[in-house]
Biotite code that builds the C-alpha atoms (Angstrom):
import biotite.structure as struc

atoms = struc.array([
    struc.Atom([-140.929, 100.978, -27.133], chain_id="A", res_id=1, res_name="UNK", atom_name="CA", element="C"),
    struc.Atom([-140.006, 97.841, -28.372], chain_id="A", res_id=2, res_name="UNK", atom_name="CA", element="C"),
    struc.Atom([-137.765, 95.219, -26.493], chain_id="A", res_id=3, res_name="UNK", atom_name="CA", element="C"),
    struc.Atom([-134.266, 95.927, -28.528], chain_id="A", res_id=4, res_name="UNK", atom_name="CA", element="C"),
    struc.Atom([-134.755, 99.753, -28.766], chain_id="A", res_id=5, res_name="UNK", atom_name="CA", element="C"),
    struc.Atom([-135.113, 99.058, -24.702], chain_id="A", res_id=6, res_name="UNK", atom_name="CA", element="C"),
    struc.Atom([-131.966, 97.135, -24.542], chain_id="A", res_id=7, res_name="UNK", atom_name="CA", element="C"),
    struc.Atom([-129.625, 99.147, -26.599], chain_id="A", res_id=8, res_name="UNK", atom_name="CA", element="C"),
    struc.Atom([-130.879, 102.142, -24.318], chain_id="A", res_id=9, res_name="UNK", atom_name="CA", element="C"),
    struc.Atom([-130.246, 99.969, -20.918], chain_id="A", res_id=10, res_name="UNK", atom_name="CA", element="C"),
    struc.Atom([-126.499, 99.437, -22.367], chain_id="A", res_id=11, res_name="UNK", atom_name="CA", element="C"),
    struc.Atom([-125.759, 103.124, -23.503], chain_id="A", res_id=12, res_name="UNK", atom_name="CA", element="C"),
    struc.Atom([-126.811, 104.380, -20.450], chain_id="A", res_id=13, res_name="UNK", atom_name="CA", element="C"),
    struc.Atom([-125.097, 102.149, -18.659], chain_id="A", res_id=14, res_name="UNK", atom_name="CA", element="C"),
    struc.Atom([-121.145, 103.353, -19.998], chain_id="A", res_id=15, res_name="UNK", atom_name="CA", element="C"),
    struc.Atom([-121.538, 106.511, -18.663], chain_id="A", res_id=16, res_name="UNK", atom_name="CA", element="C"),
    struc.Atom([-122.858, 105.499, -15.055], chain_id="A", res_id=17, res_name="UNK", atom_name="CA", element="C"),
    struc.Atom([-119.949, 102.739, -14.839], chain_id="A", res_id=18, res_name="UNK", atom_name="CA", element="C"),
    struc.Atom([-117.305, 105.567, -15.881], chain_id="A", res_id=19, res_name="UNK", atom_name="CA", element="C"),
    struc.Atom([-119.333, 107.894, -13.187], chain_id="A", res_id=20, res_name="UNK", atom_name="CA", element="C"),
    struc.Atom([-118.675, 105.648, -10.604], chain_id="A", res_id=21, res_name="UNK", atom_name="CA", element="C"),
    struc.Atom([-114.963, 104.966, -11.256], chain_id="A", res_id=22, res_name="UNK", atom_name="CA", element="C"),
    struc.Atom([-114.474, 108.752, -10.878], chain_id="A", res_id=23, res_name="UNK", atom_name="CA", element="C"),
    struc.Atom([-115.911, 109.319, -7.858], chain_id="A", res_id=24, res_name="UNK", atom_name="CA", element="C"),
    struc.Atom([-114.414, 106.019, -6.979], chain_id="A", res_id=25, res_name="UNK", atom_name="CA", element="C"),
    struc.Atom([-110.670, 107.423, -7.315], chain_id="A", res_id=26, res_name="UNK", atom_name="CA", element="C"),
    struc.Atom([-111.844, 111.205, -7.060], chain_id="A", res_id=27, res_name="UNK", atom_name="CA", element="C"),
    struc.Atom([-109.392, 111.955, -3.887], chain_id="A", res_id=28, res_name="UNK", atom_name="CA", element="C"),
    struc.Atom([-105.995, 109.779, -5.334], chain_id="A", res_id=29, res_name="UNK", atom_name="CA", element="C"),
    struc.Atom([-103.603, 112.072, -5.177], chain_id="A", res_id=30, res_name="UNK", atom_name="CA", element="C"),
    struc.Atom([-101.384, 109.700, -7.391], chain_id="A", res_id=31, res_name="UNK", atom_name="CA", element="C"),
    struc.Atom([-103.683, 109.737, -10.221], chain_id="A", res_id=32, res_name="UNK", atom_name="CA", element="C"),
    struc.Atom([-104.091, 112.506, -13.270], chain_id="A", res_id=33, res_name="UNK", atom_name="CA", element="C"),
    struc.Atom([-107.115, 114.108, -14.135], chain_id="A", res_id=34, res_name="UNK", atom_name="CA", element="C"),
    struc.Atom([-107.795, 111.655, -16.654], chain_id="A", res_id=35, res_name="UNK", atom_name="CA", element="C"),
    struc.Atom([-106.685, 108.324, -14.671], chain_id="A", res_id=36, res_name="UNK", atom_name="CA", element="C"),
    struc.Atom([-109.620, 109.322, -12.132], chain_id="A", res_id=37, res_name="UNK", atom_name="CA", element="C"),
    struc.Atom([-111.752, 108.843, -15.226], chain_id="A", res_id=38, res_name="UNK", atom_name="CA", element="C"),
    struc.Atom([-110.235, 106.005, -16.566], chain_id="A", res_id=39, res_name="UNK", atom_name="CA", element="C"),
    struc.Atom([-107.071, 104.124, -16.554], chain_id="A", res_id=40, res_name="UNK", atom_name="CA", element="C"),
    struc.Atom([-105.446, 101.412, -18.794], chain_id="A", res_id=41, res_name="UNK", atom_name="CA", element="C"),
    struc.Atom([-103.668, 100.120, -16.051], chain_id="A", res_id=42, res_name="UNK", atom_name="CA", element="C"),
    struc.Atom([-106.474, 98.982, -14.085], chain_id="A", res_id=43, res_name="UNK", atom_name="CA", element="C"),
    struc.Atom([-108.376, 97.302, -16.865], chain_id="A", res_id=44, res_name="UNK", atom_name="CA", element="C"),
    struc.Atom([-109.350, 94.217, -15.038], chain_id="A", res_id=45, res_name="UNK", atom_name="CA", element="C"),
    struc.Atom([-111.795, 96.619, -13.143], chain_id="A", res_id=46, res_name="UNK", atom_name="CA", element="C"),
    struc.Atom([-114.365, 98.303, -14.148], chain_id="A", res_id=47, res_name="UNK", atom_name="CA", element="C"),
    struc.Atom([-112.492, 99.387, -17.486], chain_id="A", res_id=48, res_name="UNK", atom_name="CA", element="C"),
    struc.Atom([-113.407, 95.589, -18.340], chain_id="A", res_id=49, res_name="UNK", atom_name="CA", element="C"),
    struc.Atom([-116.892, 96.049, -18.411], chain_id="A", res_id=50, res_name="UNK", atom_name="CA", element="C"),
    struc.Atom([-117.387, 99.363, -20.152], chain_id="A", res_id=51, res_name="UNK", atom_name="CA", element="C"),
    struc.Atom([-115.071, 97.501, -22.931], chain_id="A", res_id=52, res_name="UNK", atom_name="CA", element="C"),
    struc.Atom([-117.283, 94.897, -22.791], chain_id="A", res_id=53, res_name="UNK", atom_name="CA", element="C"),
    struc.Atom([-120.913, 96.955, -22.480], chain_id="A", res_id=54, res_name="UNK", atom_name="CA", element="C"),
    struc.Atom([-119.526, 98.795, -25.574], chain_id="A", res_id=55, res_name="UNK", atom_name="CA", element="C"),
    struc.Atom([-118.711, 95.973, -27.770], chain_id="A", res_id=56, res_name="UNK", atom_name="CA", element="C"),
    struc.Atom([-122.512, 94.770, -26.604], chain_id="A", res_id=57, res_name="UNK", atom_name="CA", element="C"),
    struc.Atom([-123.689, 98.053, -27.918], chain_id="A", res_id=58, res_name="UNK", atom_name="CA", element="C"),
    struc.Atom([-121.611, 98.053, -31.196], chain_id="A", res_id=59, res_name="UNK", atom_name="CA", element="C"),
    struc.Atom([-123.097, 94.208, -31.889], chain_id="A", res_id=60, res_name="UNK", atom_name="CA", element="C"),
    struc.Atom([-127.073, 95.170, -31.200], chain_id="A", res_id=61, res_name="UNK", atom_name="CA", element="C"),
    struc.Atom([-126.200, 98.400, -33.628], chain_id="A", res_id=62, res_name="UNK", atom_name="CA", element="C"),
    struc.Atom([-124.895, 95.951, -36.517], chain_id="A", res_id=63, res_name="UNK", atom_name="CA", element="C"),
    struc.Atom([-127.406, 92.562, -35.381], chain_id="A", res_id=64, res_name="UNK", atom_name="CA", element="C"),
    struc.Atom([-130.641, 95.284, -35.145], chain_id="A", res_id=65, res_name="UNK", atom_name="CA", element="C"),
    struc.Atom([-129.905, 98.090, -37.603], chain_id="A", res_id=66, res_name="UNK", atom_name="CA", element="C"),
    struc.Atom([-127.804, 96.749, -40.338], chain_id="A", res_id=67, res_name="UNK", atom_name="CA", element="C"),
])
């Protein structure tokens, strides 16, 4: 597998485990929705930051690599 098909998999994979973790992170809140649990706007200095970040990293390897 070569070294950018590698990296673009490292950073896909990676979204879903950060949004995993913030779930089971805030999984007993009782003052947060279904969806806040998940994810929340509020909070984006957190972990929100870096999956914003991860997929803008992911959206510039698609265009540098593949465009």
């Amino acid at each position: 597998m070569d070294t950018k098909n590698i990296l673009l998999l490292i950073s896909i994979l990676s979204v879903p485990l950060i949004i995993l973790h913030h779930y089971f992170k805030h999984r007993f809140d009782k003052d947060k929705s279904r969806v806040q649990k998940w994810f929340q706007w509020e909070d984006v200095n957190n972990h929100e930051t870096v999956v914003v970040g991860i997929i803008g990293f992911i959206i510039g390897l698609i265009v540098c690599f593949y465009l």
